[in-house]
C-alpha positions as CSV (number, residue, x, y, z in Angstrom):
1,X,0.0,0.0,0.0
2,X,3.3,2.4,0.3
3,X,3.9,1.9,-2.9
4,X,0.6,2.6,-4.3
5,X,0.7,6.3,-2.4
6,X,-2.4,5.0,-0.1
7,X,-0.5,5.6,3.0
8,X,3.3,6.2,4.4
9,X,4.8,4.4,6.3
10,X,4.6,6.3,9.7
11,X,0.6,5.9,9.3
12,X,-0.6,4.4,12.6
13,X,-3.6,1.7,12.5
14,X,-5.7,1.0,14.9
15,X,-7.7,-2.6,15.1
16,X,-11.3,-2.2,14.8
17,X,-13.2,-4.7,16.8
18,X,-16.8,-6.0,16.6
19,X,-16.2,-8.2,13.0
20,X,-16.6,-11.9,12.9
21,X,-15.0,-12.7,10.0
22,X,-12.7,-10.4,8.6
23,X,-9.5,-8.1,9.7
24,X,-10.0,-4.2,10.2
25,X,-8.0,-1.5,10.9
26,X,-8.8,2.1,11.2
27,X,-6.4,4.1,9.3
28,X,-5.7,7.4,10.4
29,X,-4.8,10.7,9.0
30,X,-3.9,11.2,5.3
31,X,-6.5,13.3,4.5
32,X,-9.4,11.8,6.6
33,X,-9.1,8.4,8.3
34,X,-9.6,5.6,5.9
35,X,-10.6,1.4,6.8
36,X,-7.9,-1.3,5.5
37,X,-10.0,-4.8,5.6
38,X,-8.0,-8.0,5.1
39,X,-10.2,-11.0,4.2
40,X,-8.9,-14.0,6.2
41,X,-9.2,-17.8,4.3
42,X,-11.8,-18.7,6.8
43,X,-13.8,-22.1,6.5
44,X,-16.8,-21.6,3.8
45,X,-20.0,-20.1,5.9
46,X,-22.6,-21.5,5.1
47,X,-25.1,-18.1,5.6
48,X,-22.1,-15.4,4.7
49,X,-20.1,-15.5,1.9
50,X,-16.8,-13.3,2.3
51,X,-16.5,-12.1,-1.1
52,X,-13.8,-8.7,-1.7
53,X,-14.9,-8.5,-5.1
54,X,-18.7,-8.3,-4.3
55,X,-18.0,-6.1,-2.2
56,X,-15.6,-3.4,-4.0
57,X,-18.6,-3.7,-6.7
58,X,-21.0,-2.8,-4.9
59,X,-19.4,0.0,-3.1
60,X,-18.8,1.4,-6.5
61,X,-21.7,1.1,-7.8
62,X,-23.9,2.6,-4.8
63,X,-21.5,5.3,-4.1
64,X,-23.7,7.6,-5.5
65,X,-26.4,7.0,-2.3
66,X,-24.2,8.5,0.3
67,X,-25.0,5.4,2.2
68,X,-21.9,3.1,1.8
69,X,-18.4,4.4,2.4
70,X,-16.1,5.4,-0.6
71,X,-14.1,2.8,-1.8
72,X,-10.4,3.9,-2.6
73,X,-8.5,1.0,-3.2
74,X,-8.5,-2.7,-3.5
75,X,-5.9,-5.7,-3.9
76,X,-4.0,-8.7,-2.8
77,X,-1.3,-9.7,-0.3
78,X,0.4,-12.7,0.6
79,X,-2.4,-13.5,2.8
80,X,-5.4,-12.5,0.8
81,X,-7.5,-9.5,-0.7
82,X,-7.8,-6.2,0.7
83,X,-10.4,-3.5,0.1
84,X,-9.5,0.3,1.2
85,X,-12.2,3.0,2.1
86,X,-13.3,5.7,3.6
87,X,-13.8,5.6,7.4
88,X,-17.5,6.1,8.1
89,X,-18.9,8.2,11.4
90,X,-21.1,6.9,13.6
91,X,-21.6,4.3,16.1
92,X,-23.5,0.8,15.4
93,X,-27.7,0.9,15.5
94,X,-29.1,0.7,18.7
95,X,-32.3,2.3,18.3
96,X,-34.7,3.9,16.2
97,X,-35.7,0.8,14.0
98,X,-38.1,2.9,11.9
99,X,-35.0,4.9,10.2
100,X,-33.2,1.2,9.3
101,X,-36.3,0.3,7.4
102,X,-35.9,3.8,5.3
103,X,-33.0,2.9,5.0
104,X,-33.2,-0.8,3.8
105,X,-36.5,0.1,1.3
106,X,-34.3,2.7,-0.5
107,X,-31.8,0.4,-0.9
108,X,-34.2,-2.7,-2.1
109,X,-35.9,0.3,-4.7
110,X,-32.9,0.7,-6.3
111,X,-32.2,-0.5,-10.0
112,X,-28.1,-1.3,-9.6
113,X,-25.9,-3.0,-11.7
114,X,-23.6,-5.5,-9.7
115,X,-23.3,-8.9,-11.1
116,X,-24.3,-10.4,-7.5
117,X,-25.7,-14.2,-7.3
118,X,-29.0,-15.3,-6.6
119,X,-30.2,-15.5,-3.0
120,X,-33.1,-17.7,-1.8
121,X,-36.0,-16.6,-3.1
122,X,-39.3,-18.6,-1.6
123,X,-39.2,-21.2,0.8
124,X,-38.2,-24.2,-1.4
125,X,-35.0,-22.0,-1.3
126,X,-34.8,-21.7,2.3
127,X,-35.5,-25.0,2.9
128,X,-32.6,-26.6,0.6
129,X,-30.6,-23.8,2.2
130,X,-31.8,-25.0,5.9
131,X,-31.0,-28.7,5.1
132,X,-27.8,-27.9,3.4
133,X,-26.8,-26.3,6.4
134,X,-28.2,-28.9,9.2
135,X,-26.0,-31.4,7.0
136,X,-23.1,-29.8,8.1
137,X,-24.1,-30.4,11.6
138,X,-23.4,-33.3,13.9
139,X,-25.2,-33.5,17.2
140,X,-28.3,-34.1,18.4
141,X,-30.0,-30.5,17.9
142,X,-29.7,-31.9,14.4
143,X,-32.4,-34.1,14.3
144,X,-34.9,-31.9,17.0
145,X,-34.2,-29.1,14.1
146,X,-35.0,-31.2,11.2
147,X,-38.2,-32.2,12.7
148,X,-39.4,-28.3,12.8
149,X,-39.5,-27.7,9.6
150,X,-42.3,-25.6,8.7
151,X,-45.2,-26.2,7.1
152,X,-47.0,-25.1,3.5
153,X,-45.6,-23.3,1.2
154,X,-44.4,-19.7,0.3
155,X,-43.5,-19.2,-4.1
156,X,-40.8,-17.8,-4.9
157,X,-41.7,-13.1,-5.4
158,X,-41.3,-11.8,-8.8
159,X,-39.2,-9.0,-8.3
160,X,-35.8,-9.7,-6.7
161,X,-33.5,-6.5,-6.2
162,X,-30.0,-6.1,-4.6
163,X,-29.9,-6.8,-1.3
164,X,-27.4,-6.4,1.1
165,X,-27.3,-9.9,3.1
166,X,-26.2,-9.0,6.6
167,X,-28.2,-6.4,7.9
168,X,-27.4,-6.9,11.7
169,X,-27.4,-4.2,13.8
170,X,-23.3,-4.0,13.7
171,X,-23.2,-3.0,9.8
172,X,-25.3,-0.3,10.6
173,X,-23.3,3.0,11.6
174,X,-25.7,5.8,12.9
175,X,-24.0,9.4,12.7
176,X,-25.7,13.1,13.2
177,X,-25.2,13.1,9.3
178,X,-26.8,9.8,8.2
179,X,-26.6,6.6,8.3
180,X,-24.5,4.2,6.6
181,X,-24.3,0.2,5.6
182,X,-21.1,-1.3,5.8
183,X,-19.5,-5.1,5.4
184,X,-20.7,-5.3,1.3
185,X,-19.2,-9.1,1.2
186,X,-22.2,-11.3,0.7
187,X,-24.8,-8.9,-1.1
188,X,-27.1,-11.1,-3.6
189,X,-30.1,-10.1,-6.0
190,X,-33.2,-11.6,-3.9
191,X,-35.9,-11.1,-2.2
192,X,-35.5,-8.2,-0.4
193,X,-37.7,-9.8,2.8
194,X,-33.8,-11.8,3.2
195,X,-32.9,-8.2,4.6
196,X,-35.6,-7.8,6.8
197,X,-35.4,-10.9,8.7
198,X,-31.6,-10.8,9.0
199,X,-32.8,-7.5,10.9
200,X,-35.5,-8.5,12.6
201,X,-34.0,-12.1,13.8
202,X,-33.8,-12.5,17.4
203,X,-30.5,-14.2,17.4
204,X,-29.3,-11.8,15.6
205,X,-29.9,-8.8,17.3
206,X,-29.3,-10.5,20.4
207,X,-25.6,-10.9,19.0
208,X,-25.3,-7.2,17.9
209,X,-27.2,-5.2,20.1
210,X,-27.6,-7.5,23.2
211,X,-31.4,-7.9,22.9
212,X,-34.0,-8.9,20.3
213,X,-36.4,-6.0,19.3
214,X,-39.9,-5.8,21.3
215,X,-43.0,-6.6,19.5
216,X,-43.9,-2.9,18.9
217,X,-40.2,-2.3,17.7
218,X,-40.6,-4.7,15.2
219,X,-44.4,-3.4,14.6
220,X,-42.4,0.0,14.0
221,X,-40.0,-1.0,11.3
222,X,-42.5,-3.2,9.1
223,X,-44.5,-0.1,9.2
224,X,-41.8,2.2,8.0
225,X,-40.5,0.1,5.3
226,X,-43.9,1.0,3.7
227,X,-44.0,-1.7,1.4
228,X,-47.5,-3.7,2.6
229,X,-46.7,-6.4,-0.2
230,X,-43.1,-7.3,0.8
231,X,-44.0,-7.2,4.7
232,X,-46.8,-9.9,4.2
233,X,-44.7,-11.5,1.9
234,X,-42.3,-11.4,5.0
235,X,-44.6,-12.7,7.2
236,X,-45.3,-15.7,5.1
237,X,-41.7,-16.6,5.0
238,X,-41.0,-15.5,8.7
239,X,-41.1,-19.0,10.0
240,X,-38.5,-20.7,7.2
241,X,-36.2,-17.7,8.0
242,X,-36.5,-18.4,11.9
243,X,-35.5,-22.7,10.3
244,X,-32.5,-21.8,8.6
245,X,-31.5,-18.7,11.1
246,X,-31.4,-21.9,14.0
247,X,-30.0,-24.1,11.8
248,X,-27.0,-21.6,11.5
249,X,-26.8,-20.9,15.1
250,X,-26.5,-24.6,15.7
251,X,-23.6,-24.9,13.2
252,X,-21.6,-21.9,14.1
253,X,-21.9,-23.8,18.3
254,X,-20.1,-26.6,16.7
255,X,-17.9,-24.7,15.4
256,X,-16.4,-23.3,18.6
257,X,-18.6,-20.3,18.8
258,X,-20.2,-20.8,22.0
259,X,-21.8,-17.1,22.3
260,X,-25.1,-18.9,19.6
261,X,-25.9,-21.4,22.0
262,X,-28.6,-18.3,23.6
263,X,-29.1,-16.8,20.0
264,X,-30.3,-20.8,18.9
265,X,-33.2,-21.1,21.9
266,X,-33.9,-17.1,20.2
267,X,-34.8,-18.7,16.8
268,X,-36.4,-21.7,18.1
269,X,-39.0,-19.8,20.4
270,X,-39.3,-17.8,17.4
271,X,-40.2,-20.5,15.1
């Protein structure tokens, strides 16, 4: 990055905590503090992709918005890609649900060009998705979660749109001047209710915020996203979401994460 003029080599970075996946630093000065992420070669999620590409795409191409930070620079290193951008102000939602559904329906109205793959879209989707994941798991919870599989049947909506794909509360940064939506690495064109349940999931929230939203908070953001279509749509699908959102937590416990054993009984009261 010295050599490309981003920064000299007396710039002091500062870790930035609160990602699961990824490395981030906070680079300052140089004409505004910048963010250096380093995408670590972490086993294959089975929710999250971790895609640099995706990500540098879409900040280019939603730049415009004023609602994702400005993407300077992007590359490879020994141990992976990189992506380099503007710092954003703010601190992570904690409140105020009605302005992240603004926030979200903007984004889902939007006609953007990023060559993004297909998310689930109906809940034949969700459940291959669900299964594919609970086959990755090996203890008992296994079997009590395959036998909760919902019931019916929800098609798949005609109009998909870019969505974002990890909505939680901690890609949210909330600032006197706005608001802006961070962590671009597994956006698909879907259904844009995959965005409002990753909000709205108990487990979730739980994780980022340290409690799921009240009945009336949620009540509060379905009725700002002003879309009465999507939210029943939404409501349809809530259940399947709640399936595959356990089915996760229950994969990322046996993977040594032992902060989703609460988040799992979340989705399962849920559902």
């Amino acid at each position: 990055m010295c050599d490309r003029g981003l920064v000299r080599t007396d710039t002091a970075f500062h870790t930035l905590y609160g990602g699961r996946t990824n490395q981030v630093w906070k680079v300052l000065g140089g004409g505004g503090d910048k963010v250096l992420k380093l995408y670590r070669a972490t086993p294959r999620n089975p929710l999250f992709r971790n895609d640099p590409e995706l990500e540098a795409d879409c900040l280019r191409a939603l730049e415009p918005t004023g609602f994702v930070p400005r993407l300077r620079a992007t590359g490879t290193h020994d141990t992976g890609h990189w992506v380099f951008y503007d710092h954003a102000p703010g601190s992570p939602w904690r409140e105020n649900p009605e302005s992240v559904a603004t926030l979200l329906r903007k984004l889902h109205g939007l006609d953007v060009q990023v060559q993004a793959p297909s998310g689930c879209n109906g809940s034949t989707d969700l459940a291959d998705h669900t299964e594919r994941i609970l086959s990755a798991c090996t203890s008992e919870t296994r079997d009590r979660l395959a036998k909760m599989r919902p019931r019916g049947q929800v098609s798949a909506a005609n109009r998909t749109c870019l969505i974002h794909g990890d909505t939680v509360a901690g890609n949210i940064l909330v600032a006197s001047t706005g608001m802006t939506l961070i962590d671009w690495q597994c956006p698909a064109r879907g259904d844009p209710c995959e965005d409002i349940a990753m909000f709205l999931s108990p487990a979730m929230q739980c994780l980022y915020r340290g409690s799921p939203l009240s009945p009336t908070e949620e009540e509060h953001f379905l009725t700002a996203y002003n879309d009465p279509e999507t939210v029943a749509r939404f409501h349809e699908l809530r259940p399947w979401y709640a399936w595959r959102m356990a089915a996760y937590c229950l994969w990322r416990m046996e993977n040594g994460a032992a902060d989703y054993a609460r988040t799992l009984e979340l989705e399962v009261a849920a559902l």
